[in-house]
N, C-alpha and C positions, 0 to 999 in steps of 0.2 A: 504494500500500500504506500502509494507518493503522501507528499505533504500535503499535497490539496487534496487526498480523499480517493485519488483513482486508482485502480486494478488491476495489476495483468496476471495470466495467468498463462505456465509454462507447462507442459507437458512433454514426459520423455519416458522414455524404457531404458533411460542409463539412469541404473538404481545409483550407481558411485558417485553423482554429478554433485558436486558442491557448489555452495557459490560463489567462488570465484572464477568456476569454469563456466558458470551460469550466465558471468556480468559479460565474461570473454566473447561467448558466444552471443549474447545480445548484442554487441556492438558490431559484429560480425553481419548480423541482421539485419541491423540497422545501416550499414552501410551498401547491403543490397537493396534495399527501401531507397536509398538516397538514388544511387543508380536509375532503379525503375523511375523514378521519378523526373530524373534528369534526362531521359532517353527519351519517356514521355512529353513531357512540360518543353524542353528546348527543340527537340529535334523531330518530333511530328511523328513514330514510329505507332501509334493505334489508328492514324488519319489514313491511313491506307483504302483507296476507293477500287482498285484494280482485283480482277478476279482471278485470272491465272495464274498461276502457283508460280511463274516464274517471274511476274511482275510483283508479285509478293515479295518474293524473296530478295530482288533486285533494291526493290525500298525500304523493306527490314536490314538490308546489307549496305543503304546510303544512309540510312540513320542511327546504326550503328561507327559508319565512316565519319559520320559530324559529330556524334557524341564526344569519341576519340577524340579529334583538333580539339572540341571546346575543353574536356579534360587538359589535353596536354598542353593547352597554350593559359588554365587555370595552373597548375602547374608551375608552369615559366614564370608566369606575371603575377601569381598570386591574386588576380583578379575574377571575380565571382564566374558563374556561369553564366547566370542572368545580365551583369555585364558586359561582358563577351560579347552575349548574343544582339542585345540594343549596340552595341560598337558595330557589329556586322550592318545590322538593321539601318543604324544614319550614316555609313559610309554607303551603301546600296539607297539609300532615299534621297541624299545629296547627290548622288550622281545621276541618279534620274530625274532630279529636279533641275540639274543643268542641262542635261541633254537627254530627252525622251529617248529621241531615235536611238540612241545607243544600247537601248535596253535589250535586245535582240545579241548583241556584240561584244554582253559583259561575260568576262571567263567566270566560271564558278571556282 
């Protein structure tokens, strides 16, 4: 029970677990939480509209490739995900706002 009154509860078939193996692996948890969330939230990976199995996998396999950069350039710079991604987002919005037509001609 936290300080404010909430719950969790953990459930295992490893009778030996103590808790400090307990706290190990929550954090461990939680850092696949953070992930999922990160793959979801920045990189569009459950927006998938395409039905063949292979256009699936191709946009599961580029949102996995953005995750990646925004990790590794979090990483380098020490600067957030969310970050990052608004950086991405007003260098791709100012340069559309200078010149539409180039919007065809920008590399990704």
């Amino acid at each position: 029970v936290s300080k404010d009154g909430d719950t969790q509860h953990w459930v295992t078939n490893v009778q030996e677990m103590d808790e400090s193996k307990r706290e190990d692996l929550a954090k461990k948890s939680w850092k696949i939480e953070e992930y999922h969330r990160g793959i979801k939230q920045f990189c569009g990976v459950e927006k998938c509209q395409a039905r063949k199995d292979e256009s699936q996998r191709a946009h599961i396999m580029f949102s996995l490739r953005a995750f990646l950069r925004l990790e590794l350039q979090r990483i380098k710079s020490g600067i957030s995900w969310f970050e990052n991604a608004m950086k991405i987002r007003r260098v791709a919005v100012t340069a559309y706002l200078n010149n539409p037509r180039l919007l065809g001609q920008m590399p990704l």
